[in-house]
Phi, psi and omega in degrees: 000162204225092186286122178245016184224063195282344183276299175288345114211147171277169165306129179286157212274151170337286182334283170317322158269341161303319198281327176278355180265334174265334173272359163317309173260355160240003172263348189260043139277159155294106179296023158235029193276160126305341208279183191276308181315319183273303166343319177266005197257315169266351152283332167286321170303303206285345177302299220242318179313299161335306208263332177296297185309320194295325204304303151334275195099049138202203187269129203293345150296334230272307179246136199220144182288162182227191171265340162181181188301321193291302170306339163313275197282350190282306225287305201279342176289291178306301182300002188247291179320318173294319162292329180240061175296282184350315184288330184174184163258352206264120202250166184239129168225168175247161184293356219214008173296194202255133168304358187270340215252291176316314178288317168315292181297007160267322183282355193258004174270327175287344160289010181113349185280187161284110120219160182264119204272145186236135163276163162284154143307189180267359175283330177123028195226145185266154155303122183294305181325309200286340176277355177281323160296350177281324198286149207214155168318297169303355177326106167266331204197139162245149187227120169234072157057075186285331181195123158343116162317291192264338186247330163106011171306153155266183161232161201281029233272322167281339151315284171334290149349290174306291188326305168281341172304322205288313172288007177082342173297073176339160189222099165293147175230122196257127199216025188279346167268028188232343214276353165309358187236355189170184153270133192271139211282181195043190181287066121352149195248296198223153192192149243235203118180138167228146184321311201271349190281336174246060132115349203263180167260171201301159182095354163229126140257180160219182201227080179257148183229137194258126157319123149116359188289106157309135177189126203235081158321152190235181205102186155286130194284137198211129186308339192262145126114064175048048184081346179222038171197101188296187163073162217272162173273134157290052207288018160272313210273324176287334179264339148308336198291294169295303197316299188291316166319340183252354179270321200299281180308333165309327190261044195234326174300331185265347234225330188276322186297309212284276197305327163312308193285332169285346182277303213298323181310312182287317191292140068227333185262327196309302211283316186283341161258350138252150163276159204056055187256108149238146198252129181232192165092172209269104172333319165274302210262053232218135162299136185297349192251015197209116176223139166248121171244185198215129186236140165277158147082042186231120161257135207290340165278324193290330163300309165312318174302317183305310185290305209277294189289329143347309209139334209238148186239104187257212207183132160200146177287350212318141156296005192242084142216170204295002173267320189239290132125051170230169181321155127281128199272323182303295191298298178351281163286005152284333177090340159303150142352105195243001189259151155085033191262150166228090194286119153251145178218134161259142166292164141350113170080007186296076161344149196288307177348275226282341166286328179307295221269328187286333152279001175260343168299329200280318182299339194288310186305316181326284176342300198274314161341303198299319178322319203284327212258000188071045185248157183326148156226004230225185189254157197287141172291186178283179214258136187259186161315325158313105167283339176205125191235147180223143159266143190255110157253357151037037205115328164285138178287129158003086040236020184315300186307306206310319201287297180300355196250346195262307173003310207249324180341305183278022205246006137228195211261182173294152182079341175285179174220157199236141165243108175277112179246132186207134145285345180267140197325298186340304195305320247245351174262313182283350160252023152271336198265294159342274181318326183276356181270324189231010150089072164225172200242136173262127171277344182138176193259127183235120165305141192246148193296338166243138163057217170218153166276149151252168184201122177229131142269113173311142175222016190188000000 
């Protein structure tokens, strides 16, 4: 088997588990004893607050461990927003956040708050201009991001950063894929982390709050990790935790270079050995171990079983799977191809092999989705008489509207139109996304008593 979702948790790292296996037996006292056992318990904690922070690049009052990334970021948000109610209620996200970031922003707008969504490019990456244009009197808190979960972009994070300094606003940075490659740069306020995405094990987070930072934890008040993380610390899972982050990074200069050229390789072989393809998110300015393409006429869990039977252990963002059967809010605000996705994130130490071996599985695996799924193979028929044909796709799911509509595209003259009528969420992204894929002009969406119409004009 070949693990391939290095985004959604890493393997754990050697180090880390040597370091848990040893503080297993020298951590599970209470550090907040005097006794000899809690002494030592509290060396091991400030010991691994040391090795997180230099690992950050900040100061070791600044930062306190959680219960995972999610709580991390639940914890600086509500607590950021609390500290400066006086400035305002008004919060800032980018469209591509991590879902723990979007749901804290949906509960402080149903309490009552603000907030402003900063859209993206078709690469996944926001504008410093546009967050600067966001920013506002009442501004308490901004959130950004260091790098995409699902397409692996970076951000702008230090432009940002300057901006909101210059305006007075703090900037949390949800920094849990990036922080295995490096610290993330600028003024920052607050900043984010969870354990398993760099190596360490599940369950720790981290929390940084920068001195001079207004901040009101919010809850019931509890003595540990200075007020701003309740509950007893895991002090094995924390010190494993520093440990692989100070190992990660030792290996993060040889290991970025190595994994870059194995990322760059699939985005370069992929397009070329399937048809219908897109590879998205920013070519360059990109985490070296993370690529997402997108397949038309693919549906994305079934193409994971296929890849799963294969060998190979992927990821996707698609819309088309049986727990949600909705958009990825990422591709979504990018505007890409949302049917057929496929995240590869490589681990640490991935062999060249197991990429070789993963393009010669993926055209087949394509191949046979498509088959199952009925999608065009064949080149358009001649052009029929009709200027305008509708399609009923009705009741059907991801990547069903899309299959039926690239079928019929030659089945009017050029300058003619297809009315795709669906009900489904999927459509209202992916055939648009289509027409741009295949040099066809989308005319727009008209509503229907079920669903909608889409309009496509053939141009080719």
């Amino acid at each position: 088997m070949s693990y391939f979702d290095a985004a959604s948790s890493s393997p754990l790292h050697p180090v880390a588990r040597q370091a848990l296996q040893a503080s297993l037996d020298e951590g599970w006292a209470d550090p907040a004893r005097l006794y000899r056992e809690g002494r030592r318990a509290r060396r091991l904690l400030d010991a691994a607050r040391e090795a997180a922070a230099d690992s950050v690049g900040c100061r070791p009052d600044e930062l306190v461990f959680t219960s995972s990334g999610t709580r991390a970021v639940h914890s600086g948000i509500t607590g950021a927003l609390a500290g400066r109610r006086r400035a305002g209620r008004h919060l800032i996200v980018s469209a591509v956040e991590h879902s723990s970031v979007l749901h804290a922003a949906q509960v402080h707008q149903a309490e009552g708050g603000s907030v402003t969504e900063v859209p993206v490019s078709r690469a996944g990456a926001v504008s410093s201009d546009a967050y600067a244009g966001a920013l506002r009197p009442d501004t308490a808190l901004a959130c950004l991001q260091s790098a995409n979960h699902e397409v692996g972009t970076e951000q702008p994070v230090a432009a940002v950063a300057a901006a909101c300094r210059e305006a007075g606003v703090p900037l949390l940075v949800d920094a849990a894929q990036s922080l295995a490659w490096g610290p993330v740069e600028g003024d920052w306020s607050l900043l984010t982390g969870s354990a398993h995405k760099w190596g360490g094990p599940p369950g720790v987070g981290l929390l940084v709050v920068r001195k001079g930072v207004r901040y009101a934890p919010q809850g019931p008040v509890d003595e540990r990790e200075s007020g701003r993380a309740p509950g007893f610390e895991n002090i094995p899972g924390i010190v494993a935790a520093a440990a692989a982050l100070r190992a990660v990074r030792a290996e993060a200069a040889a290991e970025s270079a190595r994994l870059r050229e194995l990322t760059d390789r699939i985005r370069a072989r992929v397009p070329e050995l399937v048809p219908d393809v897109e590879v998205v998110g920013d070519p360059v300015h990109r985490l070296p171990h993370l690529l997402t393409f997108s397949c038309l006429y693919v549906d994305g869990e079934t193409l994971l079983h296929e890849l799963d039977r294969e060998g190979f252990s992927v990821s996707s963002g698609s819309s088309c799977t049986s727990s949600t059967l909705t958009p990825s809010h990422v591709l979504k605000a990018m505007g890409v191809l949302t049917e057929g996705n496929v995240r590869v994130s490589l681990p640490l130490g991935t062999p060249a092999e197991d990429v070789d071996r993963f393009l010669e599985v993926l055209p087949g695996a394509v191949s046979a989705v498509r088959e199952k799924l009925g999608a065009p193979v064949h080149a358009p028929k001649a052009p029929a008489a009709e200027d305008t044909l509708v399609v009923d796709a009705l009741g059907k799911r991801c990547p069903i509207p899309v299959i039926e509509l690239a079928k019929v595209i030659g089945d009017v003259p050029l300058g003619g139109t297809i009315r795709v009528l669906s009900d489904d969420e999927a459509a209202r992204l992916d055939i648009p996304a289509w027409c741009a894929m295949r040099g066809q002009e989308y005319v727009g969406e008209e509503p229907e008593e079920r669903g909608a119409a889409y309009v496509v004009r053939r141009l080719s």
